[in-house]
C-alpha positions as CSV (number, residue, x, y, z in Angstrom):
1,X,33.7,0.6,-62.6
2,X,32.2,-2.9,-62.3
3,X,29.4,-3.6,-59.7
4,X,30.8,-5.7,-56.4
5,X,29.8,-9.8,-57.1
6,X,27.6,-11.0,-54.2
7,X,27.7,-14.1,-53.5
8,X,25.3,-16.5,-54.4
9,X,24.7,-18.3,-51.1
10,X,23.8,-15.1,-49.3
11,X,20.7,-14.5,-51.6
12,X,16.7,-15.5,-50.4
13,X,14.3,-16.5,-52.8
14,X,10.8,-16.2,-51.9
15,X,8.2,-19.4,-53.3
16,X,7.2,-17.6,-56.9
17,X,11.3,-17.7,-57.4
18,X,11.8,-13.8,-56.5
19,X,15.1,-12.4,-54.7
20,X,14.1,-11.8,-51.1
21,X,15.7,-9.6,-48.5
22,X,17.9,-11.1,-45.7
23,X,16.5,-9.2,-42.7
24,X,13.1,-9.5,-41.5
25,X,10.8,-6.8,-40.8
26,X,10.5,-6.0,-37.6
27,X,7.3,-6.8,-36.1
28,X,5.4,-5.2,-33.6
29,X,4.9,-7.6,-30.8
30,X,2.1,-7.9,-28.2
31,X,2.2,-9.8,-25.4
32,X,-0.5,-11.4,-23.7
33,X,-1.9,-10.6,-20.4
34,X,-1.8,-12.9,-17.5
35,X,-2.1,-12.7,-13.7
36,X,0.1,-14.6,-10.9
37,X,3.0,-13.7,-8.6
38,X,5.2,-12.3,-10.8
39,X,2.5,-9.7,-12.9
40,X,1.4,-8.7,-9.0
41,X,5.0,-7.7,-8.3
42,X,5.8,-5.9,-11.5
43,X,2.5,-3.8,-10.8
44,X,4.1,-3.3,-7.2
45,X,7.3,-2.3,-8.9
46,X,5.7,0.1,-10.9
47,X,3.3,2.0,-8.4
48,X,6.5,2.6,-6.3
49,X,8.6,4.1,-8.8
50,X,6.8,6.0,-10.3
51,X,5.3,7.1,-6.8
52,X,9.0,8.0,-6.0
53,X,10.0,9.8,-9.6
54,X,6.9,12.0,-9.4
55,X,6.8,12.7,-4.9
56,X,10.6,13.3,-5.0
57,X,11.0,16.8,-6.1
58,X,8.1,17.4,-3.6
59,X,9.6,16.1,-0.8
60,X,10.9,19.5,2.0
61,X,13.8,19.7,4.0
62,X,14.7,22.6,6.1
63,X,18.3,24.3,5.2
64,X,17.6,27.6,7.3
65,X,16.9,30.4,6.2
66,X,17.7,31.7,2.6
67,X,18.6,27.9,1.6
68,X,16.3,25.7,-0.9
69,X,14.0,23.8,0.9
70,X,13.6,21.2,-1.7
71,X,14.6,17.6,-0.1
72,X,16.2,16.8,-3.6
73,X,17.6,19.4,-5.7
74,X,20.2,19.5,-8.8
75,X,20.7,23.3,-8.3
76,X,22.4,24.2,-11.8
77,X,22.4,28.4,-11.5
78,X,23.6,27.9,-7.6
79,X,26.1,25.2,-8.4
80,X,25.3,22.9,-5.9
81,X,23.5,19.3,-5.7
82,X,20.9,19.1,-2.2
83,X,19.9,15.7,-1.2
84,X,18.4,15.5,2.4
85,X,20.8,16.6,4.8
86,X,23.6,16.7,2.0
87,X,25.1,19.6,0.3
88,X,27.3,18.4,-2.5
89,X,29.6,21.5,-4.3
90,X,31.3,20.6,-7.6
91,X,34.4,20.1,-6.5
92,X,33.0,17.2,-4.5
93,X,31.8,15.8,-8.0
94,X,33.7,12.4,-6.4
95,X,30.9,11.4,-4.7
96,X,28.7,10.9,-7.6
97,X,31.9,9.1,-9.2
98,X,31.4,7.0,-5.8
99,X,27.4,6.4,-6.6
100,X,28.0,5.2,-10.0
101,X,30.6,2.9,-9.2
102,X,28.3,1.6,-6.5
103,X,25.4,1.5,-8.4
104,X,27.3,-0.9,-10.9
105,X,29.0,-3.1,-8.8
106,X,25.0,-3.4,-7.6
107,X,24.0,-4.4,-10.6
108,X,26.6,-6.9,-10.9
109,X,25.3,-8.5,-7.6
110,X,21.8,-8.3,-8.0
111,X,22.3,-10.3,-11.6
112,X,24.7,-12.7,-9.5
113,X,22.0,-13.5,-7.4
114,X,18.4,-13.0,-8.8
115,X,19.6,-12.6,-12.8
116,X,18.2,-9.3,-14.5
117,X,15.5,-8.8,-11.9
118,X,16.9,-5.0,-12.8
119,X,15.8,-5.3,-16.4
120,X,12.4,-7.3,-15.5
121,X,11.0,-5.2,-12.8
122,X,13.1,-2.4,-11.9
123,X,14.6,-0.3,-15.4
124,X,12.3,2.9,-16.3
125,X,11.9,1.3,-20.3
126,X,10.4,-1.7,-18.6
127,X,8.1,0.5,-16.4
128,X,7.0,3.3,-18.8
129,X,6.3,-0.1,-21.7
130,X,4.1,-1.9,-18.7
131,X,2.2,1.6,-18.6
132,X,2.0,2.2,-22.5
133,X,0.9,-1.3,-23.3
134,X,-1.8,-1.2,-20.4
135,X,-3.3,2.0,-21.7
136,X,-3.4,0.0,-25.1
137,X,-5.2,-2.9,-23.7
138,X,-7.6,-0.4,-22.0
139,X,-8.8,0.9,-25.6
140,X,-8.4,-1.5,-27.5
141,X,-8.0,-5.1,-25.4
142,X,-6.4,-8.2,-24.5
143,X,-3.8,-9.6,-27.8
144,X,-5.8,-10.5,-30.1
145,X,-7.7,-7.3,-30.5
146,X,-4.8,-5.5,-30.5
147,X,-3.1,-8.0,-33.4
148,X,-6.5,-7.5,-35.3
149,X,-6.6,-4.1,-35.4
150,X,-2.8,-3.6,-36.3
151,X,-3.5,-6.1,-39.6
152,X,-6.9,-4.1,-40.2
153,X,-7.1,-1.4,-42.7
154,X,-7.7,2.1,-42.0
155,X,-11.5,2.9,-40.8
156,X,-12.4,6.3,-38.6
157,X,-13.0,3.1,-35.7
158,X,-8.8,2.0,-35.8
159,X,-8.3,5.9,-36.5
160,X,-9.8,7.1,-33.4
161,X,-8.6,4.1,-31.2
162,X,-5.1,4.9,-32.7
163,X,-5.3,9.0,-31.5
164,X,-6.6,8.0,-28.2
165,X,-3.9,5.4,-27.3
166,X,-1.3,7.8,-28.8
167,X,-2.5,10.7,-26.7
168,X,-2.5,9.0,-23.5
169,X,0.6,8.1,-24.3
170,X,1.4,12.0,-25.1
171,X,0.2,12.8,-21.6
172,X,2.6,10.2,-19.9
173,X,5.3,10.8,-21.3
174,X,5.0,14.8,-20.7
175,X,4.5,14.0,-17.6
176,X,8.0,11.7,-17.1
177,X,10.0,15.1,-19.0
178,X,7.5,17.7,-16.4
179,X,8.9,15.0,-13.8
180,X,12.6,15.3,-14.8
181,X,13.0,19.0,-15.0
182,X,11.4,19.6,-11.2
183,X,14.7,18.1,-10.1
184,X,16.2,21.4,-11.7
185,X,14.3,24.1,-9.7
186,X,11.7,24.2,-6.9
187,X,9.0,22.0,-7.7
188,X,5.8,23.8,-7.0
189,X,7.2,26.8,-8.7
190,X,7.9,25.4,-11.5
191,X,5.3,23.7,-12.2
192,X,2.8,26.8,-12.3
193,X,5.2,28.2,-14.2
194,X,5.8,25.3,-16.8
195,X,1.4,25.1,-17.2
196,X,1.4,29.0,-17.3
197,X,4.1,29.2,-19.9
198,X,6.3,31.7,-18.0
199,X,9.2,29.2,-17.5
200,X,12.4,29.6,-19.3
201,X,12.6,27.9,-22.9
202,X,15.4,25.6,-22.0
203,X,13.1,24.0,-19.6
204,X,10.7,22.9,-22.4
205,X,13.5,21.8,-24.7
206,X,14.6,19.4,-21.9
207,X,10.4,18.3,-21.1
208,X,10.4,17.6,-25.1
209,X,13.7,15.3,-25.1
210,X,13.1,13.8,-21.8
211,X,9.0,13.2,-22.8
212,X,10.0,12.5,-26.7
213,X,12.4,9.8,-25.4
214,X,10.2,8.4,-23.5
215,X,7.0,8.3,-26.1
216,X,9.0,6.5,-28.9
217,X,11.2,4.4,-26.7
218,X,7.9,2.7,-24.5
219,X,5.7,3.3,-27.0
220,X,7.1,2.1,-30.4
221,X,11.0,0.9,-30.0
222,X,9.8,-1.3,-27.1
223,X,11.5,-4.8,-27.0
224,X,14.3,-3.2,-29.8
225,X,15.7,-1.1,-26.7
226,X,16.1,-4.0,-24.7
227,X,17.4,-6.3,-27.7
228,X,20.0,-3.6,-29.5
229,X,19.9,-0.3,-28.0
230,X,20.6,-1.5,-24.1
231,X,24.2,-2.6,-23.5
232,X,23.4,-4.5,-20.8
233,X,22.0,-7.3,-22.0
234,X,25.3,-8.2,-23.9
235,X,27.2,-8.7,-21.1
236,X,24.8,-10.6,-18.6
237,X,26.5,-13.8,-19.0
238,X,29.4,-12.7,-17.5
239,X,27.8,-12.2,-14.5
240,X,26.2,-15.3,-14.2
241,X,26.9,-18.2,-13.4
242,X,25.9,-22.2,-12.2
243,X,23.9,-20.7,-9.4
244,X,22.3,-17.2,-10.6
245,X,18.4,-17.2,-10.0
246,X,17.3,-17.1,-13.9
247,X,14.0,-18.0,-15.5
248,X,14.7,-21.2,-16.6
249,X,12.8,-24.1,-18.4
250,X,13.4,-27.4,-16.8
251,X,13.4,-29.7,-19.7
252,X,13.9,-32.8,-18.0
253,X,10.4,-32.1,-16.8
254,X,9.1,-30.8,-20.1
255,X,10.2,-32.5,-22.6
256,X,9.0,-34.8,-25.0
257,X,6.4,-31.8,-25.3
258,X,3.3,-31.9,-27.3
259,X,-0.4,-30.7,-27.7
260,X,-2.8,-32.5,-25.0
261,X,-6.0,-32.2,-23.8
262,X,-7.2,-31.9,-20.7
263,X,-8.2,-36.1,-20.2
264,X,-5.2,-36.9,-22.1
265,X,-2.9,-38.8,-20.0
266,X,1.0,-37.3,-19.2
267,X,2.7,-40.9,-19.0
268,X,5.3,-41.5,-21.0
269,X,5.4,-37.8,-22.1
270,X,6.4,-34.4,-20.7
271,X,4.0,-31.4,-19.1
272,X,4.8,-28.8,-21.6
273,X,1.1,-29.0,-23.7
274,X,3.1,-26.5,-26.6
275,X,0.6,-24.1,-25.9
276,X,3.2,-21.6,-26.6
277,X,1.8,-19.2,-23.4
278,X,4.9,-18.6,-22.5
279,X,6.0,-17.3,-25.5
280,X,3.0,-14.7,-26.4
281,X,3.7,-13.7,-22.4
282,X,6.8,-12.6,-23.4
283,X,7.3,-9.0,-23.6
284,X,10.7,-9.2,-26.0
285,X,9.0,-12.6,-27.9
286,X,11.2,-15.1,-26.4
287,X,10.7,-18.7,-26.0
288,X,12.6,-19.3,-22.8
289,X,12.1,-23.2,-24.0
290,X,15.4,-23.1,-26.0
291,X,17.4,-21.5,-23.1
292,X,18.6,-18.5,-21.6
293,X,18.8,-15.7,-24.3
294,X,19.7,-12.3,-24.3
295,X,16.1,-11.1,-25.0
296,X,14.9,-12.7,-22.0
297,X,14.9,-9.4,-19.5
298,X,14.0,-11.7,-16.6
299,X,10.4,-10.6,-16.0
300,X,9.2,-14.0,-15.0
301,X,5.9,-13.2,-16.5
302,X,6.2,-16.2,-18.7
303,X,6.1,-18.5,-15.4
304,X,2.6,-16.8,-14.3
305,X,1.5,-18.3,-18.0
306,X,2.8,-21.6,-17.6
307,X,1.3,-22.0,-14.0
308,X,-1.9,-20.7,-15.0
309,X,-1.8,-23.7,-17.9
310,X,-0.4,-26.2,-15.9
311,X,-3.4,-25.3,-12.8
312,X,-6.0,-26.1,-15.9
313,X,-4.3,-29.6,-16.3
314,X,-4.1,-30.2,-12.7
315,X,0.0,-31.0,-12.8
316,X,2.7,-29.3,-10.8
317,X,3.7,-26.1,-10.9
318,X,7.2,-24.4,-11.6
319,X,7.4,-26.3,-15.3
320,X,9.4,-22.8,-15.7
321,X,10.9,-21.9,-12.9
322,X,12.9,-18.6,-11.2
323,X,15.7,-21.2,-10.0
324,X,19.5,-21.9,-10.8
325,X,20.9,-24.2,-13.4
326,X,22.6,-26.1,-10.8
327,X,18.8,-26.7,-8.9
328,X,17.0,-27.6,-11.9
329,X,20.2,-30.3,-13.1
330,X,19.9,-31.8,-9.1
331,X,16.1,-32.2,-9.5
332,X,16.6,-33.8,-13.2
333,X,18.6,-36.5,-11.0
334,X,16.5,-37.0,-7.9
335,X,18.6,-35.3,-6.2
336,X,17.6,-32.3,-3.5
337,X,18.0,-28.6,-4.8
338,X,19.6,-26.4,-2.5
339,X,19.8,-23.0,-3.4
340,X,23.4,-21.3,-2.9
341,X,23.4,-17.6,-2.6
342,X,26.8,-16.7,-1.2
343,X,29.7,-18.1,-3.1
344,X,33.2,-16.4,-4.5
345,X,31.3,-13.8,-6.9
346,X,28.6,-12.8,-4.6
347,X,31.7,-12.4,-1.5
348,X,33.6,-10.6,-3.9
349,X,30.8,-8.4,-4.7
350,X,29.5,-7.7,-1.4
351,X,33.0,-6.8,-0.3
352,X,33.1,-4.3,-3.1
353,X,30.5,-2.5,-2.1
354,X,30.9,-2.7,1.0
355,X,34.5,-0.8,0.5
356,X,32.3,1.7,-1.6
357,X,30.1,2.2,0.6
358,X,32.7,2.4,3.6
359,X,34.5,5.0,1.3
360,X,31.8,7.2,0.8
361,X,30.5,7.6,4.4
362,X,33.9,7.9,5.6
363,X,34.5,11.2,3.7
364,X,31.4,12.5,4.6
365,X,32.0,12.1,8.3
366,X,34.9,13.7,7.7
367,X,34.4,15.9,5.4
368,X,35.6,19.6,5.7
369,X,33.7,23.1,6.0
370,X,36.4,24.8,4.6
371,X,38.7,24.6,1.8
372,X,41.2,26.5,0.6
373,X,42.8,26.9,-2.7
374,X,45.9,29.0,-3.9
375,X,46.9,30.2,-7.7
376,X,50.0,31.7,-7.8
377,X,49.8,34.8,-10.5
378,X,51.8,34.2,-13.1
379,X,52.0,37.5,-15.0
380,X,54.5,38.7,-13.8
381,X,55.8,35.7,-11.4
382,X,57.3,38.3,-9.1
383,X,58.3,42.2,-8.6
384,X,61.4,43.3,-7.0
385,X,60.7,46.3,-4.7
386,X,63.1,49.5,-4.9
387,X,64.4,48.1,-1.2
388,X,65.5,44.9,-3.0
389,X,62.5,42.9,-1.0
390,X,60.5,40.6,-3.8
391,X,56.6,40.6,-3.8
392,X,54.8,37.7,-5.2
393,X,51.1,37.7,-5.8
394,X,48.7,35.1,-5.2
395,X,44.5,34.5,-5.9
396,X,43.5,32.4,-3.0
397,X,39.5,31.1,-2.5
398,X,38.3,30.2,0.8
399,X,35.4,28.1,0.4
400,X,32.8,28.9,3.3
401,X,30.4,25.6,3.1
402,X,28.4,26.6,6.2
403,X,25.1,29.0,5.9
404,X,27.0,31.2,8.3
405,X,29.1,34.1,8.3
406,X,32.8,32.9,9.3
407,X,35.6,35.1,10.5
408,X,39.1,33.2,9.3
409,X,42.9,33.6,10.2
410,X,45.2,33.3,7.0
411,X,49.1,32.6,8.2
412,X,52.0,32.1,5.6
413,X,54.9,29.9,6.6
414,X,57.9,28.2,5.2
415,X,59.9,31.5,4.4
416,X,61.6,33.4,7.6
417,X,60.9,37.3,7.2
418,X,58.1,36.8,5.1
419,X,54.9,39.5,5.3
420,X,51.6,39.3,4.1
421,X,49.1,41.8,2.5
422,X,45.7,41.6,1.6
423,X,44.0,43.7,-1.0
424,X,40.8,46.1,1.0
425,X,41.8,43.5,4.0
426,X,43.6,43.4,7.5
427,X,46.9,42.5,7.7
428,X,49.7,42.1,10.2
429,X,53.1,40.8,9.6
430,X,52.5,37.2,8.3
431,X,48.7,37.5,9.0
432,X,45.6,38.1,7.7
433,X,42.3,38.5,8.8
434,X,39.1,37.4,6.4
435,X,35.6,37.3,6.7
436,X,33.9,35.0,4.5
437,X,29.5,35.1,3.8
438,X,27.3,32.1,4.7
439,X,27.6,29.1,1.8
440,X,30.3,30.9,-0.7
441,X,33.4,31.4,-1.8
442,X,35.6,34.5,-1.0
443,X,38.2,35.3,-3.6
444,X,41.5,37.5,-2.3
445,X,44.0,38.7,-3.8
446,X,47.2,38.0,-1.6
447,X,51.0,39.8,-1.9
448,X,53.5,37.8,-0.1
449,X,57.0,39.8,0.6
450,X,60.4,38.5,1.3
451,X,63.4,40.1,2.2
452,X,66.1,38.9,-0.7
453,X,68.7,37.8,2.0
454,X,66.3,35.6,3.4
455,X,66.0,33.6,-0.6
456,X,68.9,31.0,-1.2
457,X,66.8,29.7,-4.5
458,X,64.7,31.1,-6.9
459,X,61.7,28.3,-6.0
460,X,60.8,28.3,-2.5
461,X,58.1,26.2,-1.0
462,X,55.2,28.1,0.8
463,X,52.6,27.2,3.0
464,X,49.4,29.2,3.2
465,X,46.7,28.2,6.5
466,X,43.4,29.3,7.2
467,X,42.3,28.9,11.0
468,X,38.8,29.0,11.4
469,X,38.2,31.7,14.4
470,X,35.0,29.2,15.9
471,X,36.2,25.9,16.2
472,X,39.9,26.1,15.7
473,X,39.5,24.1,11.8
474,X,42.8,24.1,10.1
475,X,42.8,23.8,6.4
476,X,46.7,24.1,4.8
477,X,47.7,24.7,0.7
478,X,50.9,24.7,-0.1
479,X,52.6,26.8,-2.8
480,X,55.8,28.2,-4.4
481,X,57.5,31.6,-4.0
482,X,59.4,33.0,-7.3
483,X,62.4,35.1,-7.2
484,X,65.1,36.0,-9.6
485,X,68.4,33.7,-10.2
486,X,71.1,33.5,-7.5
């Protein structure tokens, strides 16, 4: 079998005439430090997130008694999902189908208005990276130590420095997996019991992912999550558009750009000096000079460099700017910028999640204590009694979502004649009586019987209802009776 030809034009050659490869390696990048508006805010950012990840599963709220007490819970062994004054079951798994949909469509209109403000200040990869690379500039220093030590050969000195940055970065990100899995259980307890070693092994697994994920992905991957692992940034454009808030480089201002010194006169010439600030700023290694890109993650911290240059030449600030397209074309023209924040996409969005929203607290104000749900058995579908009567049997589950007991009224309907049993209950013609515990669901098995003169089909529609004994709540489930062919 012959090799496969390649073509010709695809191949590299290095200088000494050898065959090169056509990717690139990838190289580690390190941006530099800088102060200003935008740094101050991402540190702000960061403080408050983290203060909420790690305070969260701390955080009390009073159920009564024999309830978790845990503000915000994800109760997997009790089923049920606690946040604040909300008690979500799973079959109410809709509202966190309602969350997610919000949470998009928020997205959406924060990168209609502000660009990926999400991506520069707000995502956990940006966050945890910020912390990672500020431990590495604590041991090691600003850039162009930390360039110098990566290109220097191995000594016990870059050894040690190594191990300590690495296990720093150990300790964080056990903590961000330790953080995760308090959401799980009760907080305090846990934790004594995850440092003690008595906690259940899954609970370590998940500390490992959760901590592993978060080691290599701020420590090593870095700018490659942002540029090929996170999905988002292939779709931004979309949700742009002429008057988005973006980091943008006004050109018109900029350009011809060239090396200066500090006497050097700007006539005839633009501000940008090429001191290529902006670029080592950059946490992905973007050069926001050529444009928007999908590297750029909106951090703005390339605008804290370029002030800080542009305050050494004594010349105006904003050379890059947080503005829209349509602002920095008007002030290329003379013309007065004028920033436009609701327009068509922003309405539309707004509106969106405003329905959402809407949605969401409208079921919860409304939302039922009870529910009821019916199963009709199937094996056999009915029994015909030795008086000719036929008996079919039913499962039904009263869900109690109160932490109190509740007495209920079960009534069947639809069929004239028809009696009702309940298996070790009370029962009275085409009544029940039921008693359900505090915050479960009671399971019955049900036998409905009908006279066979009263049956003109062998489907008839039933109606089961459950009457609350307390406050009159009605809750209805309609079913099917099965009897032989007529």
């Amino acid at each position: 079998m012959s090799s496969p030809k390649i073509d010709p034009s695809l191949k590299t050659s290095s200088a000494d005439g050898d065959s090169g490869s056509l990717y690139a390696e990838t190289v580690m990048i390190h941006p530099r430090t800088v102060k200003g508006t935008f740094r101050t805010a991402k540190w702000a950012a960061l403080v408050v997130l983290l203060a909420i990840y790690h305070i969260g599963p701390f955080l009390r709220w009073d159920r009564g008694p024999g309830a978790p007490n845990q503000a915000i819970l994800a109760d997997m062994t009790g089923r049920r999902g606690y946040f604040f004054f909300l008690e979500i079951w799973p079959q109410e798994v809709y509202y966190i189908t309602g969350l997610l949909f919000i949470a998009a469509i928020g997205l959406f209109f924060m990168s209609a208005l502000a660009g990926r403000v999400w991506c520069g200040f707000l995502c956990f990869q940006t966050v945890y990276t910020d912390l990672f690379m500020w431990v590495e500039k604590l041991v090691v220093g600003d850039r162009a130590k930390r360039m110098a030590l990566d290109r220097a050969p191995w000594t016990a000195d870059k050894f040690a420095k190594k191990v300590v940055i690495n296990l720093v970065w150990l300790v964080i990100a056990l903590s961000c997996g330790v953080g995760f899995t308090l959401y799980f259980g009760d907080a305090p307890t846990m934790l004594v019991k995850i440092f003690t070693l008595q906690e259940d092994s899954g609970v370590y697994w998940a500390i490992g992912i959760v901590g592993g994920c978060c080691f290599m992905l701020a420590g090593y991957a870095r700018e490659q999550v942002c540029l090929y692992m996170c999905p988002y940034s292939r779709f931004q454009s979309a949700m742009f558009d002429h008057h988005s808030l973006i980091v943008t480089y006004q050109d018109w201002r900029g350009e011809p750009r060239k090396p200066a010194r500090k006497t050097e006169s700007f006539d005839n010439r633009g501000h940008c000096i090429d001191c290529k600030m902006c670029v080592t700023a950059c946490p992905t290694g973007v050069d926001i000079r050529d444009g928007i890109q999908m590297g750029c993650i909106g951090c703005a911290l390339c605008i804290d460099a370029c002030n800080t240059m542009m305050d050494k030449y004594k010349l105006p600030r904003d050379l890059i700017i947080w503005d829209s397209e349509a602002n920095v074309e008007a002030r290329s023209k003379g013309e007065p910028a004028r920033t436009r924040l609701v327009r068509s996409r922003t309405i539309i969005y707004a509106v969106l999640l405003l329905a959402a929203a809407s949605l969401i607290v409208g079921s919860l104000a409304s939302r039922k204590t009870t529910e009821l749900k019916v199963i009709h058995e199937r094996s056999p579908l009915y029994v015909q009694l030795s008086d000719g009567a036929i008996r079919n049997g039913y499962v039904i589950k009263v869900s109690n979502m109160i932490r109190e007991d509740r007495d209920y009224e079960v009534e069947v309907s639809g069929i004239e004649g028809a009696t009702l049993s309940v298996v070790g209950g009370k029962s009275e013609g085409a009544k029940a009586r039921l008693t359900i515990p505090p915050d479960s669901i009671g399971t019955f098995n049900l036998f409905v019987t009908v006279p066979s003169s009263r049956l003109t089909s062998n489907r008839t529609s039933l109606l089961f209802t459950v009457r609350e004994d307390k406050d009159g709540t009605v809750t209805r489930s309609e079913s099917l009776f099965a009897a032989p062919e007529k």
